[in-house]
VOSE-181584 format. One line per 2 residues: for each residue x, y, z of N, C-alpha, C. Coordinates in steps of 0.2 Angstrom, whole numbers, plus 5000, padded with zeros to 4 digits. Each point is the difference from the previous one (the first is absolute). Example, Ala and Ser with C-alpha at 12.3 -4.5 7.8 and 13.67 -1.06 7.14 Angstrom:
2
5066 4972 5039 4996 5006 5000 5004 5006 5000; 4998 5005 4996 5004 5006 5001 4996 5005 5003 .
***
This chain:
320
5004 4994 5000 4996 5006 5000 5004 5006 5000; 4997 5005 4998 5005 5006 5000 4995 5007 4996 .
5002 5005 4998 4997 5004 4998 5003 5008 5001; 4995 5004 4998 5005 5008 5000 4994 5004 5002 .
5002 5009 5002 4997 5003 5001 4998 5005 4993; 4992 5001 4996 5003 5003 4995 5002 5007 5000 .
5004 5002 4997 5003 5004 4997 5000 5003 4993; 4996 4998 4996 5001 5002 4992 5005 4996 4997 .
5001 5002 4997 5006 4997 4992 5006 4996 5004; 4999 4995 4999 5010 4998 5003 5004 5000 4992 .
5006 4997 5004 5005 5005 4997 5006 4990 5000; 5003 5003 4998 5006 4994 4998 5002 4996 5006 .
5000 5003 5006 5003 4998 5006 4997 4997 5001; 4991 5000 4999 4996 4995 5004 5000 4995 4995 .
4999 4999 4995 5001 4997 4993 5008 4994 5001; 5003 5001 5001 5006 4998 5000 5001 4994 5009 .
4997 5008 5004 5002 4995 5006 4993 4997 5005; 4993 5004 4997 4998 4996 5003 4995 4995 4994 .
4998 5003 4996 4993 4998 4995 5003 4993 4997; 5010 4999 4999 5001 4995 4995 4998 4994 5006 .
5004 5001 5006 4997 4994 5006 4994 4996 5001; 4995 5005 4999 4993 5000 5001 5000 4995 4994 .
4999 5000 4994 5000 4999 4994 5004 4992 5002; 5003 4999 5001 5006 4991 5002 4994 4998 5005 .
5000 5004 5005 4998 4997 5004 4994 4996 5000; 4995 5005 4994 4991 4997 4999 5002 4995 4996 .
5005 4998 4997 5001 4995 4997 5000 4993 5004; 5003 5000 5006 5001 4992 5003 4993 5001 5006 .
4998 5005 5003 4997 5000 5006 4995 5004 5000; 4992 4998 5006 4996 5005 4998 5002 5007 5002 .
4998 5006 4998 5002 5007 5002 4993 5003 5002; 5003 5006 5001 4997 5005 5002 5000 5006 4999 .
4999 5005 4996 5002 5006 5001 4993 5007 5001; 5004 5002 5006 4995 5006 5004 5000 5007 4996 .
4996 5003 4999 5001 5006 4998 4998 5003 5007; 5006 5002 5005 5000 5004 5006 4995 5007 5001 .
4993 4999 4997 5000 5006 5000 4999 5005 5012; 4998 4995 5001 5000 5000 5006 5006 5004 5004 .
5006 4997 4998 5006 5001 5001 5001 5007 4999; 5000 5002 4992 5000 5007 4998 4998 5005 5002 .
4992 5001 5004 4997 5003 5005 5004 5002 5006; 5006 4995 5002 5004 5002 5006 5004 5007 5000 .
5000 5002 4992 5005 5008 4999 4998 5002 4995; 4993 4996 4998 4998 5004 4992 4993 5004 5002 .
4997 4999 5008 4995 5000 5002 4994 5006 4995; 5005 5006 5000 4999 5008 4999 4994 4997 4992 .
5003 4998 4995 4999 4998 4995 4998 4995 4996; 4994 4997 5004 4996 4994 4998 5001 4998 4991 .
4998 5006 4996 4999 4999 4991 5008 4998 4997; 5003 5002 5004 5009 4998 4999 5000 4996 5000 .
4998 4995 5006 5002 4992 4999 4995 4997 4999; 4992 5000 4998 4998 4997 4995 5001 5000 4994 .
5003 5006 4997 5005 5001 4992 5005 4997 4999; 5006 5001 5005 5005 4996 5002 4998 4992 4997 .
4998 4995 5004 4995 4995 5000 5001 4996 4995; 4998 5003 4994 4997 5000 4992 5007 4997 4997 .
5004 5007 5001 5008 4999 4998 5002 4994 4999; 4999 5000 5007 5006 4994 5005 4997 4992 4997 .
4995 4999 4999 4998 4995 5000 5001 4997 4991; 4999 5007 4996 5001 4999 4994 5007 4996 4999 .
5006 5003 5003 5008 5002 4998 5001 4990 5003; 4996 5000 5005 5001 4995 5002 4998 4993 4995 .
4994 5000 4999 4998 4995 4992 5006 5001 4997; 5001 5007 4995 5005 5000 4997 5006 4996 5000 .
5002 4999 5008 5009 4996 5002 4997 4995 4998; 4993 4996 4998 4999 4993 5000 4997 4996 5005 .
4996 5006 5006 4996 4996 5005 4994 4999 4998; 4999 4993 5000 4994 4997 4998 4993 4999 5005 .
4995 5004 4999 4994 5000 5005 4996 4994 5000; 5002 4995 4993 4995 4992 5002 5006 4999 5005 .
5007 4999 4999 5004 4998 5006 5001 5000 5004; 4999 5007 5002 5004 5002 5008 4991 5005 5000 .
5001 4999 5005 4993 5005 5006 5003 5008 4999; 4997 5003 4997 5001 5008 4999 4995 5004 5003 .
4999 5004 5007 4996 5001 5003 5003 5006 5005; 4992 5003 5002 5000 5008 5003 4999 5000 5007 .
5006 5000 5001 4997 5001 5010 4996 5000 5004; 4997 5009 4998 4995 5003 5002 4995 4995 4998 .
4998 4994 4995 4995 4998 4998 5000 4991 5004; 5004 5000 5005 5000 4992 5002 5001 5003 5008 .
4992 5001 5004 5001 5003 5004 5001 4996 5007; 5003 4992 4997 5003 4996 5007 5004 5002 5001 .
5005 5004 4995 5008 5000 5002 4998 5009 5007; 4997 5001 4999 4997 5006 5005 4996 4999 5006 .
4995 4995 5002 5002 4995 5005 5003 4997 5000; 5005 4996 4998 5005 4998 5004 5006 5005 5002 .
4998 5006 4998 5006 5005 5002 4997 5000 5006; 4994 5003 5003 4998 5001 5005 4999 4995 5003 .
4999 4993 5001 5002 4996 5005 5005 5001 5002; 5007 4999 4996 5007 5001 5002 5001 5004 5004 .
4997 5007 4995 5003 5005 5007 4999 4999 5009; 4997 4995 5000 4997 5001 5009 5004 4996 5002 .
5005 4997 4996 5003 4996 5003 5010 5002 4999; 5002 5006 4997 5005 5004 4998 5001 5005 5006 .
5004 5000 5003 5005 5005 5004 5001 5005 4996; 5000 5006 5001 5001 5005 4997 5006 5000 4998 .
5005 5000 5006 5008 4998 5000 5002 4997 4994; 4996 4994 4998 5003 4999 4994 4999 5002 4993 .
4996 5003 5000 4999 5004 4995 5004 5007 5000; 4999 5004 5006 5006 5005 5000 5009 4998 5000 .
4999 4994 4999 5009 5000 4999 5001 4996 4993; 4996 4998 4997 5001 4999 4991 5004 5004 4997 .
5006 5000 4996 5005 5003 5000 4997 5006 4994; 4996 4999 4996 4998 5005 4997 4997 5006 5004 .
4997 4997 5002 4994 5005 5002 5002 5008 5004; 5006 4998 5003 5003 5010 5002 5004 5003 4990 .
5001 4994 4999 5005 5004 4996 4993 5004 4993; 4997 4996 4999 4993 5003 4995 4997 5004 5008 .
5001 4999 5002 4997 5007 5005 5007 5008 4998; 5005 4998 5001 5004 5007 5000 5000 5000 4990 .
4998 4997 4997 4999 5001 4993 4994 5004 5000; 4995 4996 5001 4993 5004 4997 4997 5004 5005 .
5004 5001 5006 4996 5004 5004 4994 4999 5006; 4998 5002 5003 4996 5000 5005 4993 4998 4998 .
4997 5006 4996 4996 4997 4999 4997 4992 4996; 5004 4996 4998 4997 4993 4999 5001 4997 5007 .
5002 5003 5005 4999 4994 5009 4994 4999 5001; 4997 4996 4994 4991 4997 5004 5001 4997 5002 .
4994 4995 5003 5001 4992 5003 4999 4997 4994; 5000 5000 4994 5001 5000 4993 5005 4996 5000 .
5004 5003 5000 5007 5001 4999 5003 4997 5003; 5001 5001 5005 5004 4996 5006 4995 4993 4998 .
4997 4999 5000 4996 4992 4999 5001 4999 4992; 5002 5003 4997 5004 4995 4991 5002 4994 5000 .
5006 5001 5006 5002 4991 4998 4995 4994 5002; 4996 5002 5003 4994 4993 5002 4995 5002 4995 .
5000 5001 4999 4996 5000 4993 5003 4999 4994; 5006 5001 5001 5004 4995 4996 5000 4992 4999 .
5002 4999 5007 5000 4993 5004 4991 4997 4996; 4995 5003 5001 4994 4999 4998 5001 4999 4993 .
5000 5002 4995 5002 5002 4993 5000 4993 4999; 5005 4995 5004 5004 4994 4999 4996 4994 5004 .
4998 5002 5007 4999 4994 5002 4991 4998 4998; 4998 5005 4997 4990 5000 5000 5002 4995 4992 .
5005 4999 4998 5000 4996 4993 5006 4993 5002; 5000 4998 5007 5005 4993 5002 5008 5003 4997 .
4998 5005 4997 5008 5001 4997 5008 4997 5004; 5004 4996 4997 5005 4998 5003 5005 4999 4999 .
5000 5006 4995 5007 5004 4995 4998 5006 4998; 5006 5004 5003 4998 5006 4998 5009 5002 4996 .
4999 5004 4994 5007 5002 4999 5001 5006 5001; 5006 4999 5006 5001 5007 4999 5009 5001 5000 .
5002 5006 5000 5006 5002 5001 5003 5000 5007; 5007 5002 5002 5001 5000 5007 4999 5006 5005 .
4999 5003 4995 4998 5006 5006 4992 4998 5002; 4997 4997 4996 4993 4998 5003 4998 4995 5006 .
5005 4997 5000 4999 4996 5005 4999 5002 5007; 5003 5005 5001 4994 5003 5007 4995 5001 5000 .
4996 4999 4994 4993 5001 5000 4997 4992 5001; 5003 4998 4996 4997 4992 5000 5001 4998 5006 .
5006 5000 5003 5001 4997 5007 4994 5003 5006; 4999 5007 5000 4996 5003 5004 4992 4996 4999 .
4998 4997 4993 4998 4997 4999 4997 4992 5003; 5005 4997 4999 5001 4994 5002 4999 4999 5007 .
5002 5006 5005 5002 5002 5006 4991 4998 5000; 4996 5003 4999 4993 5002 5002 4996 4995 4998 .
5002 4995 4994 4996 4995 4997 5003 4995 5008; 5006 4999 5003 5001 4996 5005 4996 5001 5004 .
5000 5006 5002 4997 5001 5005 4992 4999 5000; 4995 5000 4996 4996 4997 4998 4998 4994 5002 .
5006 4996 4997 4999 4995 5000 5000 4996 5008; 5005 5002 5004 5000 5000 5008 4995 5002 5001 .
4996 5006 5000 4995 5002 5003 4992 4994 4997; 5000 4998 4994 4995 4998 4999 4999 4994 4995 .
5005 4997 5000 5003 4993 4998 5000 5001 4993; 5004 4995 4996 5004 4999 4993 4994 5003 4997 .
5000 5006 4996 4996 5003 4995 5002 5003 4993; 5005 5004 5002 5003 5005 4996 5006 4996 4997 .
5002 5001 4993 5006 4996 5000 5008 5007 5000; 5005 4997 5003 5004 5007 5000 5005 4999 4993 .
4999 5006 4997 5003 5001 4993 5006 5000 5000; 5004 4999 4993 5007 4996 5002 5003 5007 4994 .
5004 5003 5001 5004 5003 4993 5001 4996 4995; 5001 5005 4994 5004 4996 4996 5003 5003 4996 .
5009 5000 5004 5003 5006 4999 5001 5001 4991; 4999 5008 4999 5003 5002 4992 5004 5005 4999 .
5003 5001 4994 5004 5005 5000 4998 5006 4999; 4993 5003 4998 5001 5007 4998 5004 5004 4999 .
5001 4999 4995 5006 5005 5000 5000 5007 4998; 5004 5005 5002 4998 5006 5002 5002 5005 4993 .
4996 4999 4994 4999 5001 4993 5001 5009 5000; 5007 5003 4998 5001 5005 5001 4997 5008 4995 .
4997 5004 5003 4998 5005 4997 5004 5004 4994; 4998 5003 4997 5002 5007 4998 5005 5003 5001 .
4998 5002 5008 5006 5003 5006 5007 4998 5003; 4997 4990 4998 5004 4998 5003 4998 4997 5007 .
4995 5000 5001 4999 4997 5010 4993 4996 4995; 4999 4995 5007 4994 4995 4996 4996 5004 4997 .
4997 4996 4996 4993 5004 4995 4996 5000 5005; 4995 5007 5000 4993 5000 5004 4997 5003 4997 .
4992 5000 5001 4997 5005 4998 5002 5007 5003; 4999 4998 5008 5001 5007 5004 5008 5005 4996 .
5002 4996 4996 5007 5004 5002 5001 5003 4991; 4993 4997 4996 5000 5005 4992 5004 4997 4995 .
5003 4994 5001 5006 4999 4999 5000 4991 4996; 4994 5000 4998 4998 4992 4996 5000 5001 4992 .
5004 4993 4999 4994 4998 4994 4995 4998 5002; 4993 4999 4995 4996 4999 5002 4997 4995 4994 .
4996 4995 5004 4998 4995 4996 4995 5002 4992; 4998 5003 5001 4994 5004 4997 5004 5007 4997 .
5003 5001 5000 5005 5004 4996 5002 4999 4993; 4999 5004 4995 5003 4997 4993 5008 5000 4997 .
5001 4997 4996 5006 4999 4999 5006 5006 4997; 4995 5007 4999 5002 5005 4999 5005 5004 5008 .
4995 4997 5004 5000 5004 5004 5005 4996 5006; 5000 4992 5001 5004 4998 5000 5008 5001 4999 .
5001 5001 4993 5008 5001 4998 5001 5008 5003; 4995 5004 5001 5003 5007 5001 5002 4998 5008 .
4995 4996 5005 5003 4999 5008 5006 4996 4998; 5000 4998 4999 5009 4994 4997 5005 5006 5000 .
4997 5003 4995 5008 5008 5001 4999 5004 5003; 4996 5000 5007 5000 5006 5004 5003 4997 5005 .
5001 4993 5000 5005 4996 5006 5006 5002 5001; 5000 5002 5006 5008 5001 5003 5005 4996 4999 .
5006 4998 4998 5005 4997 5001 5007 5002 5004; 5003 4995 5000 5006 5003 5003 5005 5006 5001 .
4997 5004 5004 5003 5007 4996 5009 5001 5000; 5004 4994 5002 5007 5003 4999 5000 4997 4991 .
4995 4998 4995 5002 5000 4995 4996 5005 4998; 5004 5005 4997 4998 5006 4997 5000 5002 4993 .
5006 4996 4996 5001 4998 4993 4997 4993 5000; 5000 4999 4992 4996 4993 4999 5007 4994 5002 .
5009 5003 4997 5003 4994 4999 5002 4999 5011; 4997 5004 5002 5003 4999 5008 4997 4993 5000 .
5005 4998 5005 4998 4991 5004 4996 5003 5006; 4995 4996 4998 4991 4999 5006 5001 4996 5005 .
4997 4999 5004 5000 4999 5007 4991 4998 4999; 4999 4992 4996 4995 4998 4999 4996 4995 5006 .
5003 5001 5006 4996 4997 5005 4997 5004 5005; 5001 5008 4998 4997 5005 5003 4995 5005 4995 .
4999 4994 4994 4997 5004 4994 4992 4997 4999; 4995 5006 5005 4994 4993 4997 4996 5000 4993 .
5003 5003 4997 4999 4998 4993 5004 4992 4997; 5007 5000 5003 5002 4990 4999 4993 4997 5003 .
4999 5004 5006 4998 4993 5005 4993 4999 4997; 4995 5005 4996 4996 4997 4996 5002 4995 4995 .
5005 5003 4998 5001 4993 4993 4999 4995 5004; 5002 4998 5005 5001 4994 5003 4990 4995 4996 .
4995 5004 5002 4992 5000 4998 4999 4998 4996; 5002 5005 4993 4995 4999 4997 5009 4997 4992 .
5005 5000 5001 5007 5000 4997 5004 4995 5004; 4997 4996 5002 5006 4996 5004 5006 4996 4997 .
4999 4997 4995 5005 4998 4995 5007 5003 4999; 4997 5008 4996 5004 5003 5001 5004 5004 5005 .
5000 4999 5006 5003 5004 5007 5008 4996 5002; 5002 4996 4996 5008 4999 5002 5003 5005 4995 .
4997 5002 4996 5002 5002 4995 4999 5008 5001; 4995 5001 5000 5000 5008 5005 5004 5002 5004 .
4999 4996 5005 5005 5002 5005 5008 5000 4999; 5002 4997 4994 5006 5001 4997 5001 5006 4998 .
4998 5000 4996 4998 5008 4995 5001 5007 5005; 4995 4998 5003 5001 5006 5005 5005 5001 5004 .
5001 4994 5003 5008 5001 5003 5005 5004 4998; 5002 4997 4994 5004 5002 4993 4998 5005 4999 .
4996 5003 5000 4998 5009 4997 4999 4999 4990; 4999 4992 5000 4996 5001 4993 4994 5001 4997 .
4996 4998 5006 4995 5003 4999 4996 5007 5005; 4998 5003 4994 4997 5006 5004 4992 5000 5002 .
4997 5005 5007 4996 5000 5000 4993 5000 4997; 5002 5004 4995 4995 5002 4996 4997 4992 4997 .
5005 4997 4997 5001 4993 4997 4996 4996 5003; 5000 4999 5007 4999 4996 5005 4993 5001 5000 .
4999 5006 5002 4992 5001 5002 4997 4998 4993; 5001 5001 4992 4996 5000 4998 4998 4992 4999 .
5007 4995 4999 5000 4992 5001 4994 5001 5005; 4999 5002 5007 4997 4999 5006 4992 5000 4997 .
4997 5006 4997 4995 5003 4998 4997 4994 4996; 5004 4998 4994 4999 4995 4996 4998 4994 5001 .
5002 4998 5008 4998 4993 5000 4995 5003 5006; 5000 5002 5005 4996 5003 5005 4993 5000 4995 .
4998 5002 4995 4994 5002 4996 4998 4993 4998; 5005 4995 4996 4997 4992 4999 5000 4998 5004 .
5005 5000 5007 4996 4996 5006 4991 4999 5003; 5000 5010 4999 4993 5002 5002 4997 4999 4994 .
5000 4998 4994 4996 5001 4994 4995 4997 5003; 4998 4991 5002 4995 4996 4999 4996 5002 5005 .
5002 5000 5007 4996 5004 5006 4997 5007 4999; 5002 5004 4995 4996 5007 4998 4995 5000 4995 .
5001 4992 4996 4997 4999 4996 4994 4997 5002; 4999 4995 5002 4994 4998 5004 4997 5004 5005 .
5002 5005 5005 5000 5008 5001 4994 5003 4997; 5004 5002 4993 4996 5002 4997 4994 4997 4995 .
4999 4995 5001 4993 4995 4996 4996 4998 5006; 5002 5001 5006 4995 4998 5006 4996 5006 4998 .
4992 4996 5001 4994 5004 5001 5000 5003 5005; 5001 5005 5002 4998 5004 5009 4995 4998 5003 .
4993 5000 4996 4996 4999 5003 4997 4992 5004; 5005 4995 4999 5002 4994 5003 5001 5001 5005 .
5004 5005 5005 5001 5002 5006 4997 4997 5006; 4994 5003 4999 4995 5001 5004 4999 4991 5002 .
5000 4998 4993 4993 4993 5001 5007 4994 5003; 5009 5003 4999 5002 4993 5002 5001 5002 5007 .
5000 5007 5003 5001 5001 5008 4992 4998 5001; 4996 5001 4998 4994 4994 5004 5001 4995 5000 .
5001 4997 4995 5000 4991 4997 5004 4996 5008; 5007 5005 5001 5007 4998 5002 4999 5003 5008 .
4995 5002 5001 4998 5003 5007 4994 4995 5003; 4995 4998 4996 4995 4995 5002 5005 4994 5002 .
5005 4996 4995 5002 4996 5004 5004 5000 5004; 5004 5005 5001 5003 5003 5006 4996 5000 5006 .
4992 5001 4998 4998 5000 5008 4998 4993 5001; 4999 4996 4995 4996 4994 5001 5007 4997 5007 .
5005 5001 4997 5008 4996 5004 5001 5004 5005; 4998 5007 5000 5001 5004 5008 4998 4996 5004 .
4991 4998 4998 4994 4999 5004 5002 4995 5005; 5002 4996 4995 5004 4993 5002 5004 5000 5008 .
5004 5006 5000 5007 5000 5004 4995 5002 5006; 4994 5007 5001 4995 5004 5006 4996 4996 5000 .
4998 4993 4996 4995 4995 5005 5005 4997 5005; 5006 4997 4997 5006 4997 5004 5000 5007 5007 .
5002 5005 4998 5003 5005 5007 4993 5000 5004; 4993 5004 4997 4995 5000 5005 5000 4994 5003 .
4999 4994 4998 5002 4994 5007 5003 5000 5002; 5007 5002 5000 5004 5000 5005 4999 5006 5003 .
4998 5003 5001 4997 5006 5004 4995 4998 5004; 4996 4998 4997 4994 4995 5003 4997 5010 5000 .
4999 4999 4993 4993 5009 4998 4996 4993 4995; 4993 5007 5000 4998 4997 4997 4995 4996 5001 .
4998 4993 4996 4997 4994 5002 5005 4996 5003; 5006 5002 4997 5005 4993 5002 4999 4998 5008 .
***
């Protein structure tokens, strides 16, 4: 199981580090994927029509990478409303303590400021936890900086389970590389930071981000020798060019090849990589939206249902 908050348009970072995963993944095992909108409310509150727009995006880009809706379960948070009691059973049984020391949670506090400290906010990660456990989920992939979430996770699925015998199952990692797919600027690509390709981007407009990337600035001439492991224009080629990168990195070394040269090789294949996923992109009908986040939210709730029959009894709510 797994999923995202929307945002609009993704961009090649998600594409690369997280949509190609997803994509492997729906192939051997059944999936999941959440459209967080729930989540998004934690800092997007002010602007409800933003993340139902957003939404649309996301959901498209994602078909595009090759996720398949008869496959994997494609579904809208806000619309599988067990994953929201079981939030709020959980909660009564969470220490606030552990919620206030999740390692994100001060740092997106001195990032976005005061006003997102809801009880929102501070309750994210268990509703995270929920996202996972209302669908038996028992893999979840994430990176290593994630892992305090999912452990703080596991923490509370345990504790559940002491409290109210074997119910919940506690979800297991399954660690991936993400890798941190470099902007424009040079610092990971984000949206926050203006500084993406974007999947939905044309290939005009592509080769122009390709040559506005920074490279090493001690090579100032074309024939100077480059310093290709502090250049993220190489470390793209790695992507969508990988054949040719022992060969690059030579080039460069040596001062035979220059940047201009570099970026536009880059540009060239960066656009055939994305050729097939923009293409399909662009032949999806919009108006399909709608009908597969219902299709993929109905059985989303039929498999919630399943996990809040199991918890109301152990609760002993209810008939149970």
């Amino acid at each position: 199981m797994s999923g995202a908050r929307p945002t609009g348009r993704l961009h090649l970072g998600h594409l690369i580090g997280v949509l190609e995963n997803w994509v492997r993944l729906s192939e051997r095992a059944e999936t999941f994927f959440e459209v967080a909108d729930l989540h998004a409310f934690t800092t997007g509150f002010a602007d409800p029509q933003a993340i139902r727009d957003a939404r649309d995006e996301m959901v498209i880009d994602w078909l595009a990478a090759g996720i398949d809706p008869e496959r994997s379960v494609v579904f809208l948070q806000s619309a599988v409303p067990q994953i929201s009691e079981l939030h709020t059973l959980l909660s009564m049984i969470v220490p606030v303590s552990w919620l206030q020391r999740v390692p994100t949670y001060k740092d997106q506090l001195e990032e976005l400021g005061p006003e997102i400290a809801t009880y929102g906010f501070l309750g994210y990660p268990l509703l995270q936890l929920c996202d996972i456990a209302a669908f038996a989920g028992d893999t979840v992939p994430v990176g290593r900086d994630q892992l305090s979430h999912l452990e703080f996770g596991r923490e509370v699925v345990r504790r559940f389970n002491h409290l109210y015998g074997p119910t919940l199952i506690e979800p297991q990692p399954l660690l991936s590389a993400f890798p941190a797919v470099p902007g424009t600027d040079g610092r990971k690509m984000s949206k926050s930071l203006h500084n993406t390709i974007d999947i939905a981007d044309d290939e005009a407009t592509t080769t122009k981000k390709v040559r506005s990337y920074i490279t090493d600035p001690l090579k100032v001439r074309r024939n100077d020798p480059g310093r290709p492991e502090i250049c993220p224009v190489f470390a793209l080629h790695h992507y969508s060019n990988a054949a040719r990168v022992p060969e690059i990195r030579e080039a460069c070394a040596a001062g035979a090849l220059g940047c201009v040269d570099c970026k536009s090789e880059l540009a060239e294949t960066l656009n055939a990589y994305l050729r097939p996923v923009r293409a399909r992109r662009a032949a999806f009908d919009r108006s399909r939206v709608n009908a597969i986040l219902e299709a993929g939210s109905e059985r989303a709730r039929r498999v919630a249902e399943g996990t809040m029959r199991a918890v109301r009894g152990a609760m002993r709510l209810g008939d149970a």
